[in-house]
C-alpha positions in Angstrom: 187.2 80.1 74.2 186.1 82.0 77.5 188.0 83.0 80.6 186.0 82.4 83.5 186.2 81.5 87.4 184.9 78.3 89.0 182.2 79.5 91.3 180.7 76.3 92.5 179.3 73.1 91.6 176.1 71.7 90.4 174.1 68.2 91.7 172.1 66.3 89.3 171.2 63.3 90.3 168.9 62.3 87.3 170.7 62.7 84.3 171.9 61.4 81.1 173.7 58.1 81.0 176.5 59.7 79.0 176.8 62.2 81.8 177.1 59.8 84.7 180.7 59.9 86.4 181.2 63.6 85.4 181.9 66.9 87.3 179.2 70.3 86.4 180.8 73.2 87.7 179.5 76.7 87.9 181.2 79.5 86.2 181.1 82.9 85.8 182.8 85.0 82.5 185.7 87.0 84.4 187.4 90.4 83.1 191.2 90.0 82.1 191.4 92.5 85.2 189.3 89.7 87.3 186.4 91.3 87.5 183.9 88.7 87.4 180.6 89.2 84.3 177.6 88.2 85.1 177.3 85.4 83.0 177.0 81.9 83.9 177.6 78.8 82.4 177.7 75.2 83.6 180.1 73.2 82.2 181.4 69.9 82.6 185.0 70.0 84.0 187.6 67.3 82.0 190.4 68.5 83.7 190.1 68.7 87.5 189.3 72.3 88.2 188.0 73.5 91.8 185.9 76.3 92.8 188.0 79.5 92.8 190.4 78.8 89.6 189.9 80.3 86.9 189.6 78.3 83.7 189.3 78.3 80.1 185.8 76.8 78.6 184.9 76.0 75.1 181.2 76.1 73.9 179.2 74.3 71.2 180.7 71.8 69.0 183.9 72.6 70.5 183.1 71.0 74.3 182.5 68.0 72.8 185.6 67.6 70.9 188.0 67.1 74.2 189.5 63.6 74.8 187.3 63.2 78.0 183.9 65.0 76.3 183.5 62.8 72.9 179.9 62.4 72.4 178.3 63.7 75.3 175.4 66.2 75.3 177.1 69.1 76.4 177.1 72.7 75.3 180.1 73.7 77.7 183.6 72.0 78.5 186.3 73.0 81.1 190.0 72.7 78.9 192.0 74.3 81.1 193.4 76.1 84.0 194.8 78.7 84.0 198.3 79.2 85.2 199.0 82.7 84.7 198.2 85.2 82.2 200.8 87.6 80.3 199.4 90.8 78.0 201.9 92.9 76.5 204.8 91.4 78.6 203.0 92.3 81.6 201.7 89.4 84.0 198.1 90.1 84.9 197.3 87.1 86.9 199.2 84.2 88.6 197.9 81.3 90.2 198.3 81.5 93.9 
C-alpha cells in the first residue's frame, strides 16, 4: 500500500468497456511529513476521493481485488482516505 495525495483527475474518453462509469485520479507518493515524491500514479478511485486528500492506493493484483475493482484492467486502486495518521503516539496528519 502507498500514501499519496490526490492531485488531479484524468479524461479518457476512449477506453475500455470495463472502465466505463469510473473515476482516474492523479496522484503523487507523499512523505509521512507531507512532502509530496515525485511519483505519479493514476489510479481508479472506488471510494470517492477528491483532489487534495490524501489516500491509500494498492498496486498490481491487489487494485483489482476491491469490491468496486473486480476484473478490471487496472494496475492502481484508491482504498482509502485517509483520516488522520498517528506514529509513535504522535498525530502527524489530520484531515482538515
Amino acid at each position: 500500500m502507498l500514501l499519496c495525495k490526490v492531485v488531479g483527475s484524468l479524461v479518457s474518453t476512449q477506453k475500455d468497456p470495463k472502465l466505463r462509469g469510473t473515476k482516474l485520479l492523479v496522484t503523487k507518493e507523499v512523505e509521512l511529513d507531507g512532502r509530496l515524491r515525485e511519483t505519479y500514479h493514476i489510479a481508479v478511485d472506488s471510494v470517492g476521493a477528491g483532489e487534495g486528500e490524501w489516500v491509500v492506493i494498492v498496486r498490481g493484483s491487489s487494485a483489482r481485488m476491491a469490491e468496486n475493482t473486480k476484473g478490471m484492467p487496472i494496475d492502481s486502486a484508491i482504498i482509502a482516505i485517509v483520516d488522520s495518521i498517528e506514529v509513535d503516539g504522535e498525530v502527524i496528519f489530520r484531515k482538515s
